[in-house]
TIRO-773868 format. One line per field, with one value per residue (C-alpha): x, y, z negated; chain. Coordinates in nm, 2 decimals. Each point is the difference from the previous one (the first is absolute). Layout:
BEGIN
c1 (X	...) $
c2 (Y	...) $
c3 (Z	...) $
mol (A	...) $
//
This chain:
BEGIN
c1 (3.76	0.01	0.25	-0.07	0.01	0.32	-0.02	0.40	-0.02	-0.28	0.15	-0.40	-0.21	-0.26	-0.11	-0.39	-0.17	-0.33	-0.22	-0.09	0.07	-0.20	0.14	-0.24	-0.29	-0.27	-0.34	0.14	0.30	-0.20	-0.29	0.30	0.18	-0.35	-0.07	0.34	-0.01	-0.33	0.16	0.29	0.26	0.26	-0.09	0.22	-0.15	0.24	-0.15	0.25	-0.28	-0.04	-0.39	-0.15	-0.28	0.13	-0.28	-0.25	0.07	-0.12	0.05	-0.12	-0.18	-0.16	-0.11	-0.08	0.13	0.01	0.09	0.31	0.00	-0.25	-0.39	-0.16	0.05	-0.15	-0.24	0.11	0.11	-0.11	0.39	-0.02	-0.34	0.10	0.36	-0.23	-0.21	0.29	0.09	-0.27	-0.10	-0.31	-0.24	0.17	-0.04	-0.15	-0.18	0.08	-0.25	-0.12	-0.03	0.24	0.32	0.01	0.25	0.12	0.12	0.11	-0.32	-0.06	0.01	0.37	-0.10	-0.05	-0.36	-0.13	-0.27	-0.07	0.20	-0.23	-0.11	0.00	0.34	0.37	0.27	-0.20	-0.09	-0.35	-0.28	-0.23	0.17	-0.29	-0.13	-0.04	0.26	0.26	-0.08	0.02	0.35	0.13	-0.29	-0.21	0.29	0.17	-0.29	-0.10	0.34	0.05	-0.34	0.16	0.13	-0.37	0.05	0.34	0.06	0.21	0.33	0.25	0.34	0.11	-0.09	-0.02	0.31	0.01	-0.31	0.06	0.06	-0.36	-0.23	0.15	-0.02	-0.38	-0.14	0.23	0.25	-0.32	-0.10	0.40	0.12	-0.31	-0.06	0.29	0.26	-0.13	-0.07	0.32	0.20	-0.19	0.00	0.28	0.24	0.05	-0.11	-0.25	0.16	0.30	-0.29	-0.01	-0.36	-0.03	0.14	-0.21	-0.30	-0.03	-0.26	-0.07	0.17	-0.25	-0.27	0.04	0.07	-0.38	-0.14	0.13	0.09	0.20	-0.30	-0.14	0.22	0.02	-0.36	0.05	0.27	-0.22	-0.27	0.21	0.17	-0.32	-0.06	0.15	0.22	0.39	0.19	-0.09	0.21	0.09	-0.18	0.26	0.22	0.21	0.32	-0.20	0.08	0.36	-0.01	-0.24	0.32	0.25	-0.20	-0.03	0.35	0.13	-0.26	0.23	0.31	0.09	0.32	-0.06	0.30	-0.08	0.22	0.21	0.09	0.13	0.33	0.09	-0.15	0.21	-0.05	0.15	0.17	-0.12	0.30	0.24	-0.27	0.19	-0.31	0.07	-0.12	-0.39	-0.06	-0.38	0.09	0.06	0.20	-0.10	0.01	0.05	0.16	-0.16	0.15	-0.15	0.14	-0.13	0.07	0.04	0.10	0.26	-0.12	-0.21	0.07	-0.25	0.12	-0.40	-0.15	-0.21	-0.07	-0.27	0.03	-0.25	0.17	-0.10	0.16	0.30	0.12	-0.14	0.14	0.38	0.00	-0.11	0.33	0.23	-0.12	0.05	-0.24	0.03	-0.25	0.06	-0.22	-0.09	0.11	-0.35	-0.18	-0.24	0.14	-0.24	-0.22	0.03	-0.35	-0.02	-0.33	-0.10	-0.24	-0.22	-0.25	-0.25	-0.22	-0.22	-0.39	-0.07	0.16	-0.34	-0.15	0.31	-0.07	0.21	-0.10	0.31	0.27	0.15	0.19	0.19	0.04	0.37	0.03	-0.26	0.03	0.07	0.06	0.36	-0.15	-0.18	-0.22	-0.18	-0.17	-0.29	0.11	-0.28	-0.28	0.15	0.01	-0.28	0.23	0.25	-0.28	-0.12	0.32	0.08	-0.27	-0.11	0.40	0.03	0.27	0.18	0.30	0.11	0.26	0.29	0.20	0.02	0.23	0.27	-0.03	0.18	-0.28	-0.08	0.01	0.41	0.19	-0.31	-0.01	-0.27	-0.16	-0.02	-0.13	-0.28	-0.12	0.02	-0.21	-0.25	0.01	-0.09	-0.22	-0.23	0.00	-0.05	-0.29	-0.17	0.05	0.17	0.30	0.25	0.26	-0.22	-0.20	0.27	0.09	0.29	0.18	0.21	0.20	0.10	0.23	0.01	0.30	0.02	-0.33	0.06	-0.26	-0.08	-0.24	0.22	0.00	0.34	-0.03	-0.20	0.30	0.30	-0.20	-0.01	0.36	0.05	-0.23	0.18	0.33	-0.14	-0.19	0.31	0.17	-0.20	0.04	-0.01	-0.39	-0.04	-0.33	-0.14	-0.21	0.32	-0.08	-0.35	-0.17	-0.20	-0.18	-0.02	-0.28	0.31	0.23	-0.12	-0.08	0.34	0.20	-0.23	0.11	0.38	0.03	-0.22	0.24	0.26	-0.20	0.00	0.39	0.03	-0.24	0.10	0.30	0.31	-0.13	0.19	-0.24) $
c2 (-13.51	0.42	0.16	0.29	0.31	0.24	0.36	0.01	0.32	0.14	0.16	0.09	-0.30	0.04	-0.33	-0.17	-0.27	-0.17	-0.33	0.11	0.24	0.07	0.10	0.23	0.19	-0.02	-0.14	-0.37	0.12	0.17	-0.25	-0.25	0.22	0.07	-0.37	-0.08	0.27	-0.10	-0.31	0.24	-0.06	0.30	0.12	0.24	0.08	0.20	0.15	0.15	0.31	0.24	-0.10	-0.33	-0.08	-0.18	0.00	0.14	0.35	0.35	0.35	0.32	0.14	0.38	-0.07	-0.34	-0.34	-0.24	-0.34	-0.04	-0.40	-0.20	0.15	-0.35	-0.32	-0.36	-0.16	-0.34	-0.22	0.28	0.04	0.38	0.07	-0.19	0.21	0.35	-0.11	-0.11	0.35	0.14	0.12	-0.25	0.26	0.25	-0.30	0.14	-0.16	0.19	0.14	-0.25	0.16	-0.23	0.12	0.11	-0.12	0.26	-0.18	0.13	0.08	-0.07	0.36	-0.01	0.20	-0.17	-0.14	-0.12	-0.25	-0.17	-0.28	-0.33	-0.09	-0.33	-0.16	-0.08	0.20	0.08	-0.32	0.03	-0.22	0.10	0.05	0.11	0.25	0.36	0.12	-0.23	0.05	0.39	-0.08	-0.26	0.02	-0.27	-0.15	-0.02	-0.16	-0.27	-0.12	0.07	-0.24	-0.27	-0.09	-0.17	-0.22	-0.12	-0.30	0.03	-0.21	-0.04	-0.11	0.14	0.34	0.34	0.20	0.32	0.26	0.13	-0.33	-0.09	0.27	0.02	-0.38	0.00	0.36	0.16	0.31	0.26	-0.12	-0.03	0.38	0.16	-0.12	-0.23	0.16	0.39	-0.19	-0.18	0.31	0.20	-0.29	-0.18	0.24	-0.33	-0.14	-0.27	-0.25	-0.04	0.00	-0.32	-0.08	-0.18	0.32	0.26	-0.22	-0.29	-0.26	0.12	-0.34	-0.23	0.22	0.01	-0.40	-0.01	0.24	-0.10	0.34	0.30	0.22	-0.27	-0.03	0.42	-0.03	-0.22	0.14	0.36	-0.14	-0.18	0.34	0.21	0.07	0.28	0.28	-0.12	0.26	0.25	0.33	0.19	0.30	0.27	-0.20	-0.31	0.17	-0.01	-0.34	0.06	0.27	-0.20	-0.30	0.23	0.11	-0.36	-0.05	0.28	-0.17	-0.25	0.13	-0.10	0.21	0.16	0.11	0.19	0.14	-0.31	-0.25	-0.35	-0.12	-0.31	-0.29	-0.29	-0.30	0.03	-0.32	0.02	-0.13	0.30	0.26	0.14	0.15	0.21	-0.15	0.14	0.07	0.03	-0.26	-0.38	-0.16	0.22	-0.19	0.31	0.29	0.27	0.30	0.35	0.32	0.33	0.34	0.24	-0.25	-0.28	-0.38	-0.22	-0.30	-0.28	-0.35	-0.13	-0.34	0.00	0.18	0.09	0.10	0.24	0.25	-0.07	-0.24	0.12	0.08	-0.30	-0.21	0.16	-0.07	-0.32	-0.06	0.19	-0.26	-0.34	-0.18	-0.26	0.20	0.29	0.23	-0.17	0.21	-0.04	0.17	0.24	0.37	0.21	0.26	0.39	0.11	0.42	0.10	0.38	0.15	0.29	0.26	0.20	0.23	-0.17	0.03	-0.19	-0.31	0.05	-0.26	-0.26	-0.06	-0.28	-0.16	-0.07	-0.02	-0.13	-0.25	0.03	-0.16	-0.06	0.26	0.24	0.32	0.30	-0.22	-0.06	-0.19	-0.30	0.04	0.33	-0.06	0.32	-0.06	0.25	-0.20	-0.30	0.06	0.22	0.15	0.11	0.17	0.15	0.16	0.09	0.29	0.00	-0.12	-0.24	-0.28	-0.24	-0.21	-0.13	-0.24	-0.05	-0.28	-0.36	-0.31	-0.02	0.36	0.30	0.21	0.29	0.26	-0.06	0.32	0.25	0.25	0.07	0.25	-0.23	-0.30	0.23	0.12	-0.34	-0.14	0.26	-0.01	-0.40	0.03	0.26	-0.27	-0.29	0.16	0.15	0.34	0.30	0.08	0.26	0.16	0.27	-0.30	-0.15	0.07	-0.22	-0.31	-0.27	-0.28	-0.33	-0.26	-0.34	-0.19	-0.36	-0.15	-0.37	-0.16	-0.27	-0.13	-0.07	-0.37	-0.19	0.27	-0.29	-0.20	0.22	0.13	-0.42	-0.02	0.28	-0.18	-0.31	0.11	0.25	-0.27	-0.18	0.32	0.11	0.34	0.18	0.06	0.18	0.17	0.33	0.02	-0.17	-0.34	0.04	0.16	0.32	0.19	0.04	-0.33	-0.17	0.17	0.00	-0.33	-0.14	0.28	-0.15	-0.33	0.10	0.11	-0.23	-0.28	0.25	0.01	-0.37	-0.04	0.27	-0.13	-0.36	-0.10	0.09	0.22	0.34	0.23) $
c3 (-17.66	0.09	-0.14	-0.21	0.22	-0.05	-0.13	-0.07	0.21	-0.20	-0.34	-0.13	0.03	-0.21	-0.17	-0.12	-0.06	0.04	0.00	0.35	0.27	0.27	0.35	0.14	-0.11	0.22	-0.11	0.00	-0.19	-0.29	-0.02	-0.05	-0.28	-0.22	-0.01	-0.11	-0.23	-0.13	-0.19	-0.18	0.28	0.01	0.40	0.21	0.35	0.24	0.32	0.27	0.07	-0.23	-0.08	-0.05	0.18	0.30	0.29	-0.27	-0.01	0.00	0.18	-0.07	0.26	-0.02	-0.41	0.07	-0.13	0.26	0.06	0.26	0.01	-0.10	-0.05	-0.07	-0.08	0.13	-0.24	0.08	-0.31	-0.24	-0.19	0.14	-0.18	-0.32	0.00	0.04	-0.31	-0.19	0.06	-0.13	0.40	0.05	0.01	0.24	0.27	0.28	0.35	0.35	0.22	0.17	0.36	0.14	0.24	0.38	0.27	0.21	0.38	0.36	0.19	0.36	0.09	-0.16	-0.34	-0.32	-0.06	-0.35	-0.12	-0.36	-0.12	0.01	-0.34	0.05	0.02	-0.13	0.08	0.31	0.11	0.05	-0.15	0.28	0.35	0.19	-0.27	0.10	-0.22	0.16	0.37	-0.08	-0.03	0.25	0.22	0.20	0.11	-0.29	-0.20	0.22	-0.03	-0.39	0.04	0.17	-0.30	-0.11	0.28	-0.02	-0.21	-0.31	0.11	-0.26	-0.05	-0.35	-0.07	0.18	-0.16	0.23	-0.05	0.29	0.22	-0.14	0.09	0.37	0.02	-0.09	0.06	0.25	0.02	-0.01	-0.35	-0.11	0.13	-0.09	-0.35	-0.14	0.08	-0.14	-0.34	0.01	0.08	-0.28	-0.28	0.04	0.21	0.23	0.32	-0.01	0.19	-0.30	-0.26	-0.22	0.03	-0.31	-0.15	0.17	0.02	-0.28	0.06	0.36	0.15	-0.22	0.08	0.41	-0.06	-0.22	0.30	0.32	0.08	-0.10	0.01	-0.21	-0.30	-0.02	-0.05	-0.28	-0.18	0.04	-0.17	-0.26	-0.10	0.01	-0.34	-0.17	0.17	0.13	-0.11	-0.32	-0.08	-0.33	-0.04	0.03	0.18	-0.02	-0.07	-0.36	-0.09	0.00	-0.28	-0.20	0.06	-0.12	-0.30	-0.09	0.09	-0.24	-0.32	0.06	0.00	0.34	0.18	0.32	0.17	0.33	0.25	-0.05	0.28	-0.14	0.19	-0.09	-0.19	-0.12	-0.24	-0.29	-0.18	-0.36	-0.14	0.15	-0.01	-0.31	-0.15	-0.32	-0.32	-0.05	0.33	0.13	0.21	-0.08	0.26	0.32	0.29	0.22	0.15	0.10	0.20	0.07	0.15	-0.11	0.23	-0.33	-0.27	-0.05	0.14	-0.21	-0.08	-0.17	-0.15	0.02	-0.05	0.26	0.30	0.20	0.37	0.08	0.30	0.33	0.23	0.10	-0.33	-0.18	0.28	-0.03	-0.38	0.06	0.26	-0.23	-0.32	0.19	-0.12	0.36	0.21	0.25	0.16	0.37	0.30	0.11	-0.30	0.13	0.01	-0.20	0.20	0.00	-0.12	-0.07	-0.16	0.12	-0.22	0.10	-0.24	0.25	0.00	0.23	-0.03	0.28	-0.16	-0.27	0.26	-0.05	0.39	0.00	-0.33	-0.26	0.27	0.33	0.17	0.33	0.30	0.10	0.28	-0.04	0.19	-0.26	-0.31	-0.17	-0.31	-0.05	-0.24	-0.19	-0.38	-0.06	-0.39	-0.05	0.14	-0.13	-0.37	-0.19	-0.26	0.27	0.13	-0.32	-0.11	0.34	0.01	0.37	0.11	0.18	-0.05	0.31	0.01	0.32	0.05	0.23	0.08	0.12	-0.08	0.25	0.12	-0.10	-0.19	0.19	-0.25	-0.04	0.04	0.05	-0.28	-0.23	0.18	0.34	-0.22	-0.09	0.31	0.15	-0.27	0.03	0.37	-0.04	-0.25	0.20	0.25	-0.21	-0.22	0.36	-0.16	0.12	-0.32	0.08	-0.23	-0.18	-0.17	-0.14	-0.40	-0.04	0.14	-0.17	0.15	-0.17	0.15	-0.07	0.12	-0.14	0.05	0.09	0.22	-0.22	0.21	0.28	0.15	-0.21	-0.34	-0.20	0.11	-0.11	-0.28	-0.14	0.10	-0.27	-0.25	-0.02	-0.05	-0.30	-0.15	-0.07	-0.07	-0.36	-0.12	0.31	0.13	0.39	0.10	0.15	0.33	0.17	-0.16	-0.12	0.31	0.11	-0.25	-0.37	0.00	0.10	-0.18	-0.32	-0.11	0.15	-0.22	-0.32	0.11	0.03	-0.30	-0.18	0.06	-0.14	-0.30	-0.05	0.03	-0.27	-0.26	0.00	-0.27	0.09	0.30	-0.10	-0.11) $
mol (A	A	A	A	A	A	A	A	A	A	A	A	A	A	A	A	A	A	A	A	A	A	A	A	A	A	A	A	A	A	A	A	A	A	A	A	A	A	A	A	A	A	A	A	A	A	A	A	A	A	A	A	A	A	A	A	A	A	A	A	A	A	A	A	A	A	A	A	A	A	A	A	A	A	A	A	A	A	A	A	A	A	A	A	A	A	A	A	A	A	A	A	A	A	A	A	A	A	A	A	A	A	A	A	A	A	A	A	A	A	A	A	A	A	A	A	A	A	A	A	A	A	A	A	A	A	A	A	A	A	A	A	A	A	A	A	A	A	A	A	A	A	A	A	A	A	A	A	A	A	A	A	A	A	A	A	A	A	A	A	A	A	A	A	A	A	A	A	A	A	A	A	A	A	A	A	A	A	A	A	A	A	A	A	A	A	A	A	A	A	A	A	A	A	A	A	A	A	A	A	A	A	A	A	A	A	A	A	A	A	A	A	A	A	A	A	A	A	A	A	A	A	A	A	A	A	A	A	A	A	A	A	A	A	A	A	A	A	A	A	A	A	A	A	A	A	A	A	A	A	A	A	A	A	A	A	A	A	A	A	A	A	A	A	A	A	A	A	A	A	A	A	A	A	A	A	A	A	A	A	A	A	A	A	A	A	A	A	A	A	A	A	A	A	A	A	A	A	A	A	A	A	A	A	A	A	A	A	A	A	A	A	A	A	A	A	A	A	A	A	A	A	A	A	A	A	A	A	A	A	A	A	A	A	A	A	A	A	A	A	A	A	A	A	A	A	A	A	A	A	A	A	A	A	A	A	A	A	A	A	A	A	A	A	A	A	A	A	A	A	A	A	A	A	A	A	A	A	A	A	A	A	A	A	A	A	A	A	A	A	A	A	A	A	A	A	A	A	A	A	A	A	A	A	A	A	A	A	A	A	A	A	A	A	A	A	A	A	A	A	A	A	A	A	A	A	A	A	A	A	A	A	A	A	A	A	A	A	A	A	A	A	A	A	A	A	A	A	A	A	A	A	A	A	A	A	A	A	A	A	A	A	A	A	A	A	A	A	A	A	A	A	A	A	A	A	A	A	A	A	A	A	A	A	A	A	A	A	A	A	A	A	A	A	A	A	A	A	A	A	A	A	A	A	A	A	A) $
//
């Protein structure tokens, strides 16, 4: 058992109570609070930045309101959708443009050359290798060997794990470089050949199995995810849904203490907790300690406790409260992602030339990031309140490399994004079009999807499960994306909500 963390050398400790606190509030962090809250738990959320929000957030740009994380969410399981209308948000859902993205590669002249993304595929993997759309990419070549793959027998020992061992094993390196890897960089901030593919890609093993190719089972699982769009927005942004959260959280009553970064977390033994008679709490079963830059530490005897930060910080409370399990030495280092948002005066974007965005090839001449969003052309309300502005984000950084935007200054991030984005978008930009620039980092984004996570994140499960009280989730544990997000934060604090309703349970 933890011992209770010391603040003998603290003289002002300032000391609450609640059913539950949540560590971290990012969208995982506050869905959790609202549903504990929802049942007449007393909730305390602390959040080390001086917002909430987490990876759904918002900058001001030149009068406008924009998102700087998240702009949409995946329609997969529906827990997103049902949150929004529990919100009261359901008819501000919005569908993008349906255009479809560009890729942006090295041309054989040596400049950068663009062509459509092929409609038909999975995370690039194309349903149709000799279609016209594919070749424009990896040429002849390339396609008659990405078509091989109709002809090879299926031959199977277990499963395929690695994405990218998969596509080169059955389509070749033109089809992996030229559209894997650009959509693995841009989604997943990873390189394809560490991508789980039951992660990235669920169902595609039974389906190549059912086809007798890989081309085969894309097709199917294209034509069984057909209906409907994949990922839906919020019109005015995303960064919406987390002040519609923290309305709900204040009917409640919930605390929200920002600029707050929690520093220890110990188990607490009921029987020594010394709690004053009529406290809030009955019998907390925890510690919780937070530092604050202008005011004296917090500190929360608590219940329960849910983990909500991202991975490094969840993982160093979970060392520091000895529950049996420590963080593996080969847990995934989370990547350096920096959003760089532009507003332009831009006319000749009216055309969206290359539909609602861009990926990159690795190594394109005259191109630092690896992927550009035209928000504008995406999302018809961004383009309605914009007034003839247009809106791009481009983003910089890859797992395992240094981002490249580290050290430059503001004004340097600017003109590099707008020098890539005139090449990306086919469009000469200079400085005189450009109305304002924002830039949004985004440090602790674990590759979930990474070949071993599923493994370590299990690891972490069993030893909770037979540790009740104390509840980990967030993108670390749950995966990419608030589809994925979501419904494991509901989950989370769901089984919270059972422990603290049944006799004897605290509450």
């Amino acid at each position: 058992m933890s011992d209770v963390p010391s603040t003998d050398s603290v003289t002002d400790v300032e000391r609450r109570a609640a059913d539950v606190v949540v560590v971290g509030g990012g969208v995982a962090g506050l869905v959790a609070a609202l549903e504990c809250a929802k049942v007449g738990l007393q909730v305390a959320v602390i959040e080390r930045r001086d917002g909430i929000g987490g990876c759904v957030g918002r900058i001001e740009l030149d009068g406008l309101s924009l998102d700087s994380g998240a702009e949409s969410f995946a329609t997969r399981g529906g827990a997103v959708a049902e949150l929004l209308e529990s919100l009261g948000l359901s008819d501000d859902i919005e569908k993008p443009n349906p255009a479809g993205a560009w890729l942006v590669m090295a041309g054989q002249n040596g400049s950068a050359e663009a062509a459509p993304m092929p409609r038909t595929g999975i995370l690039g993997i194309p349903a149709n290798p000799l279609g016209d759309d594919v070749r424009r990419i990896i040429g002849w070549r390339g396609a008659v060997r990405a078509y091989a793959d109709r002809v090879m027998p299926i031959l199977r020992i277990g499963r395929y794990r690695s994405l990218g061992h998969l596509v080169r094993s059955r389509m070749g390196e033109a089809v992996l470089d030229r559209l894997v890897t650009p959509i693995s960089a841009g989604v997943y901030s990873s390189d394809p050949n560490v991508l789980d593919l039951d992660v990235v890609a669920a169902g595609l093993n039974e389906a190549m199995t059912r086809a007798g190719s890989l081309s085969g089972g894309v097709a199917q699982l294209v034509e069984s995810r057909r209906s409907g769009s994949a990922v839906l927005g919020l019109r005015g942004g995303m960064h919406r849904l987390v002040d519609a959260l923290a309305a709900e959280l204040d009917r409640f009553g919930v605390e929200v203490v920002t600029g707050a970064e929690v520093t220890a977390l110990a188990r607490l033994d009921p029987s020594a907790s010394g709690g004053e008679e009529g406290a809030d709490v009955a019998a907390p079963g925890w510690v919780v300690d937070a530092a604050r830059s202008d005011d004296p530490p917090l500190r929360f005897d608590a219940t329960y406790v849910v983990l909500a930060a991202p991975s490094d910080a969840s993982r160093r409370l979970l060392d520091e409260a000895s529950l049996g399990w420590s963080t593996a030495a080969d847990w995934p280092h989370a990547a350096s992602v920096e959003l760089v948002t532009l507003v332009l005066d831009a006319p000749a974007l009216d055309a969206a030339p290359r539909g609602t965005g861009v990926l990159v090839v690795q190594g394109t001449p005259g191109v630092t990031a690896k992927a550009l969003t035209h928000s504008s052309a995406k999302w018809r309300w961004l383009s309605d309140v914009a007034g003839g502005r247009h809106v791009v984000r481009l983003s910089y950084g890859r797992a395992g490399e240094s981002n490249p935007l580290d050290g430059r200054t503001d004004d340097e991030v600017a003109a590099l994004a707008l020098a890539d984005a005139s090449v990306l978008l086919g469009t000469p930009l200079d400085a005189s079009m450009l109305r304002a620039a924002g830039r949004t980092p985004w440090s602790d984004a674990l590759p979930h999807a990474t070949i071993g996570q599923r493994d370590r994140v299990r690891a972490l499960e069993d030893v909770l499960a037979a540790e009740p009280g104390i509840e980990a989730t967030g993108s670390w544990v749950a995966g990419t994306g608030l589809a994925s997000v979501v419904p494991h934060a509901l989950e989370a604090a769901r089984r919270i909500r059972h422990l603290a309703v049944r006799p004897g349970g605290g509450a």
